[in-house]
N, C-alpha and C positions, 0 to 999 in steps of 0.2 A: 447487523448488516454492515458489510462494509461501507465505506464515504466513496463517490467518485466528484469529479471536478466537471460542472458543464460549460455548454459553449461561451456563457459569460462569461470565463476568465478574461484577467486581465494582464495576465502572464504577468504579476507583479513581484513573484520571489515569496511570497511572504510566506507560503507554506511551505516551501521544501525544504525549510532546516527546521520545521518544529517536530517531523515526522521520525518519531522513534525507531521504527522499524524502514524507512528510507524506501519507501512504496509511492513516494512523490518524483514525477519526474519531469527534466523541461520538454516543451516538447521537439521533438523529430529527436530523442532521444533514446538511443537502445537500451536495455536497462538486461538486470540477470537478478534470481534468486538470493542470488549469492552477497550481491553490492548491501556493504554494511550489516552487512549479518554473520550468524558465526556456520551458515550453509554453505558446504561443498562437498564436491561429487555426485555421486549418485545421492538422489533424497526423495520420501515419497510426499509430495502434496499434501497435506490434509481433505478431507472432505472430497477431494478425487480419487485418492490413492494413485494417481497418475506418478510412473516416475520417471524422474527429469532429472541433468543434469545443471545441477548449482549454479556452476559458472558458465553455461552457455550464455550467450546474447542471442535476446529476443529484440524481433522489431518493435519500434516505438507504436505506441497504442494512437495517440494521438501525434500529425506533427503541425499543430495549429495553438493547441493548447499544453497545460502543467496537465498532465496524468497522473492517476492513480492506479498501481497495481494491483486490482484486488486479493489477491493469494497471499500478499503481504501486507496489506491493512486489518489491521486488529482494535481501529475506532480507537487507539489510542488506550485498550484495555488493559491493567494492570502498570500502566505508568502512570495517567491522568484521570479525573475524571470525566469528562468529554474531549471530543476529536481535537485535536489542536487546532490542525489545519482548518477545522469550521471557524474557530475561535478567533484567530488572527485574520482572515478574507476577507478583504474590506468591500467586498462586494458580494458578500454569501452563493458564491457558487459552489464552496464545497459540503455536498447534501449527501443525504442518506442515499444508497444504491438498493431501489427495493427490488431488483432482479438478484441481489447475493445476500440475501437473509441473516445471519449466523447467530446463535445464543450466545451468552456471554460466556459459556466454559467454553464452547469453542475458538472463539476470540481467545480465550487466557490459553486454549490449547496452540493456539498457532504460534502465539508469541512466544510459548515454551519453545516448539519447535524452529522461531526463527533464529532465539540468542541461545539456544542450546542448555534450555535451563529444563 
């Protein structure tokens, strides 16, 4: 399942550079597919098949707190063993999201699909 970030943040920074795939964001911040990854253009989703474009910008999710995008959270699979972003929260808000479930090949599948591998 993907990690989201709750209202306990402490907007301290400490995750958004651990985040392989750059699915962390500050908040009131627009963010895109595209940002640090090797996606552009047209591209289909995973698990939605919804297709979107890369580099549009999307509204921020939260503008209070760090967010996570889940369509680009891959729990940190096939870089680490656990979430980074859990790891370093000196305040454990960033937890499992049990509304976005995902297996672990789907996780290794997303992340294929976000560095192009």
């Amino acid at each position: 399942m993907a990690i989201k970030i709750t209202d306990e943040c402490i907007n301290c920074d400490a995750c958004i550079a651990e985040c392989p795939n750059n699915a962390i964001y500050e908040p009131d911040t627009e963010w895109a597919y595209a940002d640090e990854t090797a996606l552009s253009g047209m591209v289909t989703v995973p698990g939605t098949g919804e297709e979107v474009d890369a580099n549009e910008s999307h509204e921020p999710i939260s503008d209070e707190f760090y967010y996570i995008v889940t369509e680009k959270c891959t729990e940190c699979k096939g870089f680490h063993d656990e979430p980074q972003c859990a790891s370093v929260c000196p305040v454990d808000c960033c937890v499992p999201d049990e509304d976005h479930v995902e297996t672990d090949e789907e996780l290794l599948a997303k992340k294929a699909w976000l560095h192009g591998e």
